[in-house]
Each structure stands twice: as C-alpha cells, then as structure tokens.
N, C-alpha and C positions, 0 to 999 in steps of 0.2 A: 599127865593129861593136860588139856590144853582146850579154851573153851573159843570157837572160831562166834562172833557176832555178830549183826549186823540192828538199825532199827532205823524207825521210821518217825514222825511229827505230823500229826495234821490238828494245829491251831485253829480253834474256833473264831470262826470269819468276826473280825470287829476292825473296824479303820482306825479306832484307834488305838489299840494294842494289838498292831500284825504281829505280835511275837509270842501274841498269846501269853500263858501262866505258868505253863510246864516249863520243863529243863530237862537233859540229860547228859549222860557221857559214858563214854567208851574207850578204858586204858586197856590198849590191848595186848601192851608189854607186861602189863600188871595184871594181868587179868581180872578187870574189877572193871565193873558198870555201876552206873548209880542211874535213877528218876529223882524230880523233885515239883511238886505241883503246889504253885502260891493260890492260897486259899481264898479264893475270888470275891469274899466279903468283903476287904479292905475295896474296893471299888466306889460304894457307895461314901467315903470319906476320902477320895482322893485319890488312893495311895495305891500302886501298882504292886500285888504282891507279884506279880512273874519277875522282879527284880530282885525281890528277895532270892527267890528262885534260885535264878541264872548268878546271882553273887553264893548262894551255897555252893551251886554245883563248882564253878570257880576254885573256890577254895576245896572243894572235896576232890578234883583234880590234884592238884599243888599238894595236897596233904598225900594221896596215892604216891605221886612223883617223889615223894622226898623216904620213901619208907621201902628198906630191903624185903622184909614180910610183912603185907598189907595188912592191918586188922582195919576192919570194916566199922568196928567199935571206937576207934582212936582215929578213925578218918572224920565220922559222924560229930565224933567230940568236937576236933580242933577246927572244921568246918561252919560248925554254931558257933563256935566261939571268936572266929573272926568274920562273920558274916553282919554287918552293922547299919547296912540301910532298914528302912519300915518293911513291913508285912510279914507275913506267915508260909511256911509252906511244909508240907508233908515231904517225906523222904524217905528212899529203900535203896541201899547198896550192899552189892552181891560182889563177892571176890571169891576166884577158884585156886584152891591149893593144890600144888604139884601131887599130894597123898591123895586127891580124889574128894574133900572134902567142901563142901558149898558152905561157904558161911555168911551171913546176911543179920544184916540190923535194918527194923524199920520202922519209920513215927507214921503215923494216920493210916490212911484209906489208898496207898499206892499198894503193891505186893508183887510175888509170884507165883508162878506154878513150873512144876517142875512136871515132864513129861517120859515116861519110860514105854520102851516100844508102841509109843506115841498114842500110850496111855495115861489120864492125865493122876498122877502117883500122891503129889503134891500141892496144898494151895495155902499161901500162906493168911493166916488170921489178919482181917483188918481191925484197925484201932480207932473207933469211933465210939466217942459217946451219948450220943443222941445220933439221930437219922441226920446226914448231912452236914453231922459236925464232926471233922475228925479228929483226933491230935493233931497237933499241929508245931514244928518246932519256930520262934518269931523272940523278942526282944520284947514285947509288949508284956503287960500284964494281963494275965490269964493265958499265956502262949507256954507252949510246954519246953522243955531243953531233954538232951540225948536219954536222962536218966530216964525217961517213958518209954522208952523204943525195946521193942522186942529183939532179943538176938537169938537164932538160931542156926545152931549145924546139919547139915544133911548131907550121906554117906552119897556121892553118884558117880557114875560109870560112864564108860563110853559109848558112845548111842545116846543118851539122856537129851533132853531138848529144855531151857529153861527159857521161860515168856515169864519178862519181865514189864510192869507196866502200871501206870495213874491210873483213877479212879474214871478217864475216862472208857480205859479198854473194861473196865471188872462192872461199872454202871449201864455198857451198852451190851454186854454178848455175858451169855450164862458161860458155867462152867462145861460143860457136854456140848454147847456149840463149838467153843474153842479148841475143845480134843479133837471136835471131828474136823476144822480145818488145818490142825494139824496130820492127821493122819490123811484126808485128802493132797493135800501139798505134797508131801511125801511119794504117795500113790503114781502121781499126776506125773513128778520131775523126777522120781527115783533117786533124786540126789539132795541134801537138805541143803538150803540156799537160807542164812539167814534171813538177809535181807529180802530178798523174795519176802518169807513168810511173815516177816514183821510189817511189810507192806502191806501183804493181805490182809492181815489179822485187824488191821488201825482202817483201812481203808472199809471193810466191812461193818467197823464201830462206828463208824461214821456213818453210813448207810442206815443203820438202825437207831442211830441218835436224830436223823432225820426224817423217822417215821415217830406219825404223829398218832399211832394207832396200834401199835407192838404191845405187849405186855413185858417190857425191858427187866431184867433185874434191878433197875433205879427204880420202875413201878411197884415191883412186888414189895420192895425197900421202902417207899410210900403210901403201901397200901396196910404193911406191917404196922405202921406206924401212927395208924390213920389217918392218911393224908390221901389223895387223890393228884396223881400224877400221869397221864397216861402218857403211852408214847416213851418215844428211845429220851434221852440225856444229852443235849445239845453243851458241850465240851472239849478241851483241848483233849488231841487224843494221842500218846505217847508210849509205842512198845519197842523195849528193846529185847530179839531174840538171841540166844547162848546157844551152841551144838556143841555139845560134849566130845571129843578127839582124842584117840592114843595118838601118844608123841613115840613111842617106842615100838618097833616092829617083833619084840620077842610079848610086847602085851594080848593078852588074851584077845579071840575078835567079841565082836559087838554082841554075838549070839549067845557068847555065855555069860550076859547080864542079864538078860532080858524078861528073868524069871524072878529076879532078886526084890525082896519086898521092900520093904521104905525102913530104910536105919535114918532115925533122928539121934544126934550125938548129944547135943545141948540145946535145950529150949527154955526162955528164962520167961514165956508169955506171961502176963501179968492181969488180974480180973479188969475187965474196963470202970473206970470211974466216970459217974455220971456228968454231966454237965453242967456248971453251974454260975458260968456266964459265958461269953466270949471275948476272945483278944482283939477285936474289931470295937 
C-alpha cells in the first residue's frame, strides 16, 4: 500500500512572523508526514517558537531520510534531541508501512483522524493538560521530551483517508463537520485529490476562525473550562491529507474494506498530568 498526500498552510496574518508557528513535511518516498506547532506563549518574552518548530521538522526530515524502516518513535527521539534553539512545540508523525499498518506518535494538541468510506473511523486523543496548555516538546524547563507522546498502531486499507493536522484545524471545525467535507469532496470530484481536500478543509478553518459568533470547538473547550470565548480560534492552520492506495493490481478492490471496523494494534496512551507551571 502506498499512502498518495497532499497539504496545505494558511498562517495567521502577523507582519511579523509571516511564517507563522506551524511546520510540516511530506517524505513521500518514506511515506511519513509529520506537523509541528511552536506554542505561541513564548511570544510575549521574545522568542519565536515557529522556529523551534521548523528546526524539528528539519531534523525530523533527515532523521526519516537516514532510516531503511521508519519508526515514527526514533524519528520524534533524535529530532528533539538535536533540535537546540528556544521554544516549544507540539508534534504528530504518521508513517505508512507496506503491511498496511499506520503508526503515529504524538506530543500536545496536533493529531489525526482517520476516515473509512469517508466515515470518520478514527481521532486521535489530544494531549493537553489544562485548556490551552498542551504538551509541549522544547528544551526549557517545564517543556516535555518524546517519553510523553503517545504512540499508536492502527490496521488501514485501501480507500482510508487520513487528515492530519494543528490544533488550528481540531480548534476551528468539529469532528462531523470534517466527515462531511470529506464525504462531500468526494461526492463532488469522484476522485480523491489530496491536495484539493487539504485545501478545503484549512481554508474552511480559517473561515470559522474568523467568525466572531460560531460556537467553535475552541468555544465549547472554553466554556468547559469556564472561560468565555466565543467565536472560531484565530490561528496558524496546517493539514496534511493521506489517501490510502493498492500498489498491487492482484490486491483486493476498495469495496471489500469498507465494512472493516477499527483494528487498533498498539496504544501506549497515558492519563493526562495536570499542569503545574509552564515552559514559557
């Protein structure tokens, strides 16, 4: 199998960090995507976490590039561990093995969801210990390292669709919004076009990050909490899409997946620990 990608960036408008906070990448020989979103707290002392950011992803490249079977687990490692400027950033990388198995590690508040006949099957748990604080992997003290991150397997087939993405796509568009624009996209072009969909999906968060009036999943996350936030989540907004692909023409077609219920292989999720300072 063989996972075809495409994604999209829409950085929150600031003149002076046009590059915004997020990160991403796309080995598409290795089949392994990562996000990485620097934890915008460091701002008010300075310090530019999207560079933390973009020096992970970096190095989570180079770490993919140098390894004949990707572990997602040893990319995350060696990527914190030569990542050396200031701030913080959450992190999720997804690598697809030729056996059909999705395996993903991930610190804070980014994730996925995994979609089966363009139902949504999968969502992966965020890692947040108070409302708006999420794990966070950084150098400072109080910033987390790989040993927090959750890593799990998940069995998928061909046909699957994986939306990968920052806390800006999961803070602006519920979970059943998302299915339905996948299943409309679908509908619409009859042919999955990652990139297309990664478009729409970021371009629509963005829409609702710019209503001031939505009842957003960042609101109801604030309302849990007792906070008052209304309106979408003005944020960097970064999704990378995965389409699941037989490489082999004697492989079963798509239609005799399409009933298969959610095989999880390994899940090491861990209780969330509360909060009890920050690395900023």
């Amino acid at each position: 199998m063989r996972m075809i990608c495409g994604s999209y960036y829409w950085p929150k408008e600031d003149k002076l960090k046009p590059e915004g906070d997020d990160a991403h990448f796309i080995c598409a020989q290795e089949q392994t995507i990562g996000v990485a979103d620097g934890v915008g707290g460091w701002a008010k002392h300075g310090v530019d976490a999207g560079q933390y950011a973009r020096e992970l992803t970096c190095n989570s490249i180079m770490s993919v590039q140098k390894q004949t079977i990707v572990d997602p687990r040893r990319v995350l490692n060696e990527a914190y561990a030569d990542t050396k400027c200031e701030g913080s950033s959450t992190a999720c990388i997804v690598t697809l093995r030729e056996t059909g198995v999705l395996h993903f590690v991930n610190v804070g508040d980014s994730g996925l969801m995994v979609f089966r006949n363009y139902k949504l099957l999968y969502m992966s748990p965020r890692e947040q210990r108070s409302f708006n604080c999420p794990y966070q992997l950084g150098n400072s003290r109080g910033s987390d390292n790989p040993c927090s991150a959750t890593e799990i397997e998940i069995r998928v087939f061909p046909g699957d669709i994986v939306v990968l993405g920052t806390d800006g796509l999961w803070d602006n568009m519920y979970p059943n919004e998302i299915e339905q624009v996948v299943l409309g996209n679908m509908r619409e072009s009859r042919v999955m076009k990652p990139q297309a969909l990664a478009c729409l999906l970021a371009d629509l968060a963005w829409l609702r990050s710019l209503d001031k009036d939505s009842f957003s999943p960042y609101s109801k996350a604030a309302q849990d909490a007792g906070k008052n936030h209304p309106g979408g989540k003005m944020d960097d907004i970064t999704v990378v899409v995965g389409h699941i692909m037989v490489t082999s023409p004697v492989c079963s077609c798509v239609e005799d997946f399409v009933d298969r219920p959610l095989e999880i292989i390994w899940d090491n999720t861990k209780p969330v620990e509360r909060a009890t300072s920050t690395p900023w």
